[in-house]
N, C-alpha and C positions, 0 to 999 in steps of 0.2 A: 504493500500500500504506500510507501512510504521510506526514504533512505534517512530521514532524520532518527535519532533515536531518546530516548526517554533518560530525563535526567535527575540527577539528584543533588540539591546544592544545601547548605549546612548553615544556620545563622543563630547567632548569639545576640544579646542587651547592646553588649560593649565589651573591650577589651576588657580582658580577667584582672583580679588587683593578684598584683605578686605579693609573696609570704607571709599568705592565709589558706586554711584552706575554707574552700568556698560551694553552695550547689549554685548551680549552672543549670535554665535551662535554655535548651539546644532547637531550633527549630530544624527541622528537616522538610525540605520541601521538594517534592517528587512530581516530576512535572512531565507528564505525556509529550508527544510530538501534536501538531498539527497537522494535519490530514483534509486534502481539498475530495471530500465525498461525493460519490459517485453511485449509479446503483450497479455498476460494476465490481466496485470496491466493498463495496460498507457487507458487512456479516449477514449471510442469510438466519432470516430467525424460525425457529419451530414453536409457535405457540398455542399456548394452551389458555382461553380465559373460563374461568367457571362464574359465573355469575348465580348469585343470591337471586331466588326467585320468591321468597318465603313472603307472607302475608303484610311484614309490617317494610314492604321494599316498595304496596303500591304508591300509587301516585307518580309524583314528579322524580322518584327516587330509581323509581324502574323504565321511568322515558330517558331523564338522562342517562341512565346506566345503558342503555339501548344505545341511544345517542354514542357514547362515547366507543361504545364496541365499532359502531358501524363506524365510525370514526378509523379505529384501529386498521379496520379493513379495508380502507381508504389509502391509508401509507403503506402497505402490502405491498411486495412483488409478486409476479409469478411464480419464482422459486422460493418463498416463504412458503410453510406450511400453518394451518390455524385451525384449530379444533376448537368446539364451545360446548362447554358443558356446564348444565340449567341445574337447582335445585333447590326444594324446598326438605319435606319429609323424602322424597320419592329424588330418585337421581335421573336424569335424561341426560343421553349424548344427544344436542340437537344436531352440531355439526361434525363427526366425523373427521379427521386428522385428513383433512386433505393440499393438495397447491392451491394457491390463492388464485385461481384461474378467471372463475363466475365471481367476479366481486358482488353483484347483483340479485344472485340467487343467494348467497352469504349474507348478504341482507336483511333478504328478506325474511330468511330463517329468524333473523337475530328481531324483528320486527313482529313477530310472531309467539314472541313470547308474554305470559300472561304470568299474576304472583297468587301465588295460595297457598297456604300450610305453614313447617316448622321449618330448620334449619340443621340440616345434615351437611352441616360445613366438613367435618375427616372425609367423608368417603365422598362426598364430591369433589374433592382435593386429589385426595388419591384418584379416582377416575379421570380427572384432567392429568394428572402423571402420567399415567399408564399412556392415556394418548400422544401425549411428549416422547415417552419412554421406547413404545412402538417403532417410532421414526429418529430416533435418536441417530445423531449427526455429530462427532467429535468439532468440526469444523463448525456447524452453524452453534446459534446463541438459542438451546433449548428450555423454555422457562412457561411455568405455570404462573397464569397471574389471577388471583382471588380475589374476588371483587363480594365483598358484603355490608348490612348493616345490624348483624346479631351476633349471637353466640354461640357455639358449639352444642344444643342440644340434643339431640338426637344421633344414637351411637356413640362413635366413643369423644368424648366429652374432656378427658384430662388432657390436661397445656401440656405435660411433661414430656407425655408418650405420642403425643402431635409433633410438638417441635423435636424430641429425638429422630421420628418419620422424616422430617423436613430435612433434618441433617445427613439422613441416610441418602436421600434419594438426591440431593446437592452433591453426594459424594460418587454418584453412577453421572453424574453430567445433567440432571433437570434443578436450575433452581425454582426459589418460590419468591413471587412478590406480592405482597397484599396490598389490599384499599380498603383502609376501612368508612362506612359511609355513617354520617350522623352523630350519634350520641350516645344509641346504644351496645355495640357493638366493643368485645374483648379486645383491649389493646394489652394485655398482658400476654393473651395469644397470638396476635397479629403481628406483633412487634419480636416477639422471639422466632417468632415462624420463619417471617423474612431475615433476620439475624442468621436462625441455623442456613436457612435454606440459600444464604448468599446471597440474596436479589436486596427488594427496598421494600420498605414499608412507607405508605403513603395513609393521610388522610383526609378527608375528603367533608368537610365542615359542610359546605352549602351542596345540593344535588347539580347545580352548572358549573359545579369548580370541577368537573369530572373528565369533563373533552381534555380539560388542562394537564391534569395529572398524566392521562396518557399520552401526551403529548410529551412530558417532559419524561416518562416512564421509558417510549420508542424512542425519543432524540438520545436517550443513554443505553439505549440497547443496541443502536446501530451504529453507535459512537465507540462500541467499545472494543480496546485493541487490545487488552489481555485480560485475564484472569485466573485463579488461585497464587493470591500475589501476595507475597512475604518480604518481612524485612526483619533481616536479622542484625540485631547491633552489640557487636562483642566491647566492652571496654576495654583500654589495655591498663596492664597492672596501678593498682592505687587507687583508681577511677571505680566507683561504682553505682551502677543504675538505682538511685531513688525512685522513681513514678516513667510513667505514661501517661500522660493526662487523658489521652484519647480516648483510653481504657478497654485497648484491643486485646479480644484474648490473643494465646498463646497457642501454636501448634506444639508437636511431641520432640518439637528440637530446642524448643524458647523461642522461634521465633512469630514474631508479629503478624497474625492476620489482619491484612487490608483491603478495604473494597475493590473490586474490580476498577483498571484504569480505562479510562473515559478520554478521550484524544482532546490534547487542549483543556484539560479540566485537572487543574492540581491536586495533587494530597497534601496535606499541612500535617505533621506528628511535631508531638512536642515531650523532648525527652529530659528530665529532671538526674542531672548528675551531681555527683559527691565529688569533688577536685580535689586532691592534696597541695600542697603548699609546692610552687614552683619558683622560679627565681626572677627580676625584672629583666626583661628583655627572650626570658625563653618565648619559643614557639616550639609546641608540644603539639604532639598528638595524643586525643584522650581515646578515641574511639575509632573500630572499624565498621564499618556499613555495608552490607549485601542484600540489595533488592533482586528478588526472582519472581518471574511469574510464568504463565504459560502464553504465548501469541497468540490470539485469537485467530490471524491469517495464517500461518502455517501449524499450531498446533505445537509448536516446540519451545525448549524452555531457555528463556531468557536470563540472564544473570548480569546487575550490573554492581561494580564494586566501588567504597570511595571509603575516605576519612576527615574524621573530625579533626580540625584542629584547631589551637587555641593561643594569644599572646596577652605576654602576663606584662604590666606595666605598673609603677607604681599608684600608692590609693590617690595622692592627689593629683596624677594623670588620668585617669579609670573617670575620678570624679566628675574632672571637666566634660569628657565624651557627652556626647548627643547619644541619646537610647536610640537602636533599632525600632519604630514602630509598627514594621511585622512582628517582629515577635512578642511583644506588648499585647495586639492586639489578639494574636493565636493563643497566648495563655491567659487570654482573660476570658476570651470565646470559649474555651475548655472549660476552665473554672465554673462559668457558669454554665457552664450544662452539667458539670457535679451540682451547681447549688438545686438545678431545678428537680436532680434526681433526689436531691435531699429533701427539698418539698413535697413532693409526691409521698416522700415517708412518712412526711410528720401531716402531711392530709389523710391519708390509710391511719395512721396513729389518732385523727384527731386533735390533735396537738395544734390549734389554728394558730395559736399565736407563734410557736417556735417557728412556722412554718413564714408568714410573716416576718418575721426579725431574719431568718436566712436569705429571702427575698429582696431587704431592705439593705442588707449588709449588700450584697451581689450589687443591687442598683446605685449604691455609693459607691463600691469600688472603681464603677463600670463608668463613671458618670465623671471620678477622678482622672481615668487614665483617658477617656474622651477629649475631657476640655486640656488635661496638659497636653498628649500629642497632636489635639487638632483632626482626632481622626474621625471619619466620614464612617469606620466599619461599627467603633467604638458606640457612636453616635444613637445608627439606625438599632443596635443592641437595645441600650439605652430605655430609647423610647420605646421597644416592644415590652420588656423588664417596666415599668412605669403603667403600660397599659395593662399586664397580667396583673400587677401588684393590684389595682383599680379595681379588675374582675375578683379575684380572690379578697380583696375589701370588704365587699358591697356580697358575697358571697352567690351572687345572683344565677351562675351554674359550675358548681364545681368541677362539674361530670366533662363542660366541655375543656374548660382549663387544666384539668388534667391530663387530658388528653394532647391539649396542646404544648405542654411541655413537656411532655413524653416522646412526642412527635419532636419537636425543634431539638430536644438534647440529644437526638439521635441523630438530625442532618447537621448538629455543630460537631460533635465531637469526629464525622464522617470528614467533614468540609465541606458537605454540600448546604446544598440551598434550595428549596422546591421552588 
């Protein structure tokens, strides 16, 4: 697709102070190539959408949901494959895992559908697998995308042995991406589902915010030039790993799971080191860096390798420096997506007012480092932090404000952005 290659560049506050030791954090930012797409180029996809058909989907919630499939089918190639499977209590394959040939008759399938009953969200999950699974394609981007506004009730019902499924079958080549629609619908399952299962978790507040979501769902599925993508970061002697703000788990070597990379679309990690005391004027290496993933275009595995380094100068040089405001701005964007997972605890605990006082801490801090750097990212933070703190105030729905920073602390700490 492309002879550029994928980068990784390394940034610090400011020059380190010599003879102390000090924690450091490190940004690491992993930067895709650009890619002028083509529908020659860009990744065939096999898709699977299962859409929620159950009783409380009608209305406006199951036109747009219509809406947005035909949609989907609209940005289709010929050589995409797209299966649709419907359910309430009772599971239907409406469409059959086929080439995206009759856009029209695909359609109209999708225009044909009506809501009634319960919600057998597993096994219509699982049967849009199976249809993924059938046509499984090393090369193309195979993924089940679940589109609901309920719960798991009917059949099997536990998160645990859901989301361990989801991992499973992420790990044969299908992942999973959710939407959740509305208010009521499990975001303790939806949200681990797509975590195990690799893809995204989306949600979906208004029924017209829907076209959107897939929209932004496809531009990153056919954006995307690799994935099962790792970063391992060894210290060298004296140096040791404090945090990951990201709070990516771990594979069976230590190293970092990261989201699949997206062309033109950064990763931002922010690595919290323990420094030992160096001398003025060293330039040290603290760390070595190995990113791997798999190509999406050829299927083979990529490795790129670099290192940290660091210059240590005295405190009343260090002092005068001008802060980096990346990395200011990546470790405050971390931070608070811990604070809002801290919220969400002391909301489940009942605890309003701790919940509050975490809130209020995060939006002083956030609101410090804005107006000292001047920053624009700091800023729009800020003001979303100030308009939750208002909702959670006035108490007026908690159901959706928890959701919504369930949802945002999982596109910060990623680096995206819906």
């Amino acid at each position: 697709m492309t002879d550029k290659k994928t980068t990784i560049e390394t940034f610090i506050e400011k020059t380190l102070t010599a003879n102390t030791e000090q924690t450091v954090d490190v940004l690491i930012r992993i930067t895709p190539p650009e890619i002028e797409q083509t529908d020659s180029n860009r990744p065939k996809l096999n898709l699977a959408m299962v859409l929620d058909r159950s009783g409380s989907m009608q209305g406006r919630k199951i036109e747009e949901a219509k809406e947005a499939a035909k949609y989907c089918i609209d940005q289709l190639l010929a050589t995409d494959r797209i299966s649709t499977v419907i359910f309430d209590q009772q599971i239907d394959v409406l469409i059959p895992s086929q080439p995206v040939e009759n856009k029209e008759l695909l359609k109209r399938s999708i225009n044909s559908i009506v809501t009634a009953g319960s919600t057998a969200l597993h096994e219509a999950w699982v049967s849009g697998g199976l249809q993924v699974s059938d046509h499984l394609n090393g090369a193309s981007i195979n993924r089940v995308l679940l589109i609901t506004d309920g719960q798991a009730n009917v059949g099997e019902t536990r998160i645990d042995s859901i989301v361990t499924q989801a991992g499973e079958l992420a790990a044969k080549g299908v992942t999973t991406s959710t939407i959740g629609i509305g208010a009521d619908f499990n975001e303790d399952l939806l949200m681990p589902m797509a975590e195990a299962g690799l893809g995204n978790a989306w949600h979906v507040q208004e029924p017209q915010d829907m076209v959107r979501i897939f929209e932004t769902e496809l531009q990153g599925l056919v954006s995307q030039i690799g994935h099962t993508v790792r970063l391992g970061i060894r210290p060298t002697p004296g140096v040791t790993i404090v945090d990951v703000l990201n709070d990516f788990e771990t594979d069976g070597a230590g190293r970092y799971k990261l989201p699949n990379l997206r062309a033109s679309s950064p990763l931002e990690i922010v690595v919290r080191l323990r420094v030992p005391s160096h001398n003025v004027g060293d330039d040290s290496q603290l760390a070595d860096l190995e990113l791997s993933y798999v190509e999406q275009e050829t299927n083979a595995l990529a490795t790129i390798t670099t290192s940290f380094r660091a210059t240590f100068d005295t405190a009343e040089v260090t002092a005068s420096l001008a802060s980096n405001p990346d990395v200011i701005d990546a470790v405050q964007l971390l931070m608070n997506a811990r604070a809002r997972l801290e919220v969400i605890a002391r909301m489940d605990q009942g605890d309003f007012a701790g919940m509050q006082d975490i809130l209020a801490c995060a939006m002083d801090l956030t609101d410090i480092q804005a107006s000292r750097l001047d920053s624009p990212r700091l800023r729009r933070e800020a003001a979303e932090l100030a308009e939750l703190g208002q909702a959670l105030e006035s108490r007026e729905n908690d159901v959706f404000s928890r959701k919504r920073m369930a949802y945002t602390r999982d596109l910060r700490r990623k680096g995206r952005e819906e």
